[in-house]
Steps between C-alpha positions, in 0.01 A plus 500: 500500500854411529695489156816644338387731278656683291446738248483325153437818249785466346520095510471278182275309639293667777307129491743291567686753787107451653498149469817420646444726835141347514650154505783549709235648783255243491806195476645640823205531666512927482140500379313237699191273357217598439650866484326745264725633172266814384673622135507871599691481802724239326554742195496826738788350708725410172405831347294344155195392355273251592590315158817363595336391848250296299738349354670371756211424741399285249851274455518469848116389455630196241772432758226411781650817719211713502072442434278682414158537713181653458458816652885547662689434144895345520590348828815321593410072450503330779571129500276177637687238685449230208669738249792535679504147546456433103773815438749324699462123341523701186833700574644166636441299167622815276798580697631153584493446113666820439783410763532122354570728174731743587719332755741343172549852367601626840926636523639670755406854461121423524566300846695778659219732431238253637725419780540871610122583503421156685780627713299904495186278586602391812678784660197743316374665868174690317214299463427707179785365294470182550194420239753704224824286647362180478372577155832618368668180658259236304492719176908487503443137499235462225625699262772252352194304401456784234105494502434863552067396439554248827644775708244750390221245595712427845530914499102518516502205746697706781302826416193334623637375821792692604292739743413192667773324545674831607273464815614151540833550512498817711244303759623158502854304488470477120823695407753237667279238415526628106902613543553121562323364201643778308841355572462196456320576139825689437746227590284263295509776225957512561490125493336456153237305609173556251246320704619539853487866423179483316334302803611715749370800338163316465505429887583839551239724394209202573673546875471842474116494356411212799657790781292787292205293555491393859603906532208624305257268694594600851483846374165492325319258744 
């Protein structure tokens, strides 16, 4: 099982250090679906109890990252095609809203910022940065809207698909194809422009969820 563990004896929160490796391994694709999480490996590789392990098993549970099934306990989720589908209509309504928001209370600082990591983006040679690059562009974006509940839904969004779209991108032409539209959401962004902004955004990720899907169903078929 590939995670990075530490040891979390004397941590605060031995729960939350568990949680956070857990998700970060199963978000970048480190523990595959359908791979099995057995508590006493978990808690013998971050040196604690099983309690804490629970614990966070069962958040990433309520966060659709992990089942549980009869007779093989927590497993890494996997996703059908028609939930990636709905995931991605759903991210594109959220987040153009939350760009039509925040594009008024944009200044300069925040598009410098945005404009280096769309910038870090496309020059980013390791396919395994790219999921946390792209995230870190939008989010420098959406958080002039100031609605930190939006971006904690959006937040859950991208947890549930990042490991596939990370095989996207690595496979396919997506990264140029997404450096493009994340420029010209940026220059949209710089121009003050609410709606052009918001729409492109909303093209964006249902371009992005169309690619994933065509992917996904050469790869499955």
């Amino acid at each position: 099982m590939k995670l990075d563990a530490v040891d979390v004896r004397q941590a605060a929160s031995a729960a939350d250090i568990v949680y956070e490796a857990l998700r970060k391994a199963i978000v970048e694709g480190d523990l595959g679906e359908g791979e099995n999480l057995r508590q006493d490996q978990i808690a013998q590789m971050f040196n604690t109890s099983r309690i804490p392990v629970r614990e966070a098993l069962s958040r990433l549970e309520q966060q659709g990252l992990i089942t549980t099934q009869r007779y093989k306990g927590a497993v890494v989720a996997g996703l059908s095609i028609e939930e990636i589908e709905e995931i991605f209509e759903f991210r594109a309504m959220l987040e153009a809203e939350v760009m039509r928001l925040a594009v008024p209370n944009m200044d300069r600082r925040m598009l410098d910022i945005a404009r280096a990591y769309c910038e870090e983006f496309g020059r980013e040679p390791d396919p395994g940065k790219w999921g946390e690059t792209n995230r870190l562009f939008h989010y420098s974006l959406y958080e002039a809207a100031g609605r930190p509940y939006y971006l904690q839904i959006v937040r859950g969004s991208l947890d549930r698909i990042d490991r596939y779209l990370r095989a996207q991108l690595t496979l396919t032409d997506g990264v140029q194809r997404a450096k493009r539209e994340h420029e010209a959401i940026l220059e949209a962004c710089a121009a003050g422009d609410a709606e052009l902004a918001s729409r492109l955004t909303r093209d964006h990720v249902l371009d992005a969820g169309r690619s994933l899907v065509i992917f996904l169903r050469g790869e499955r078929a």
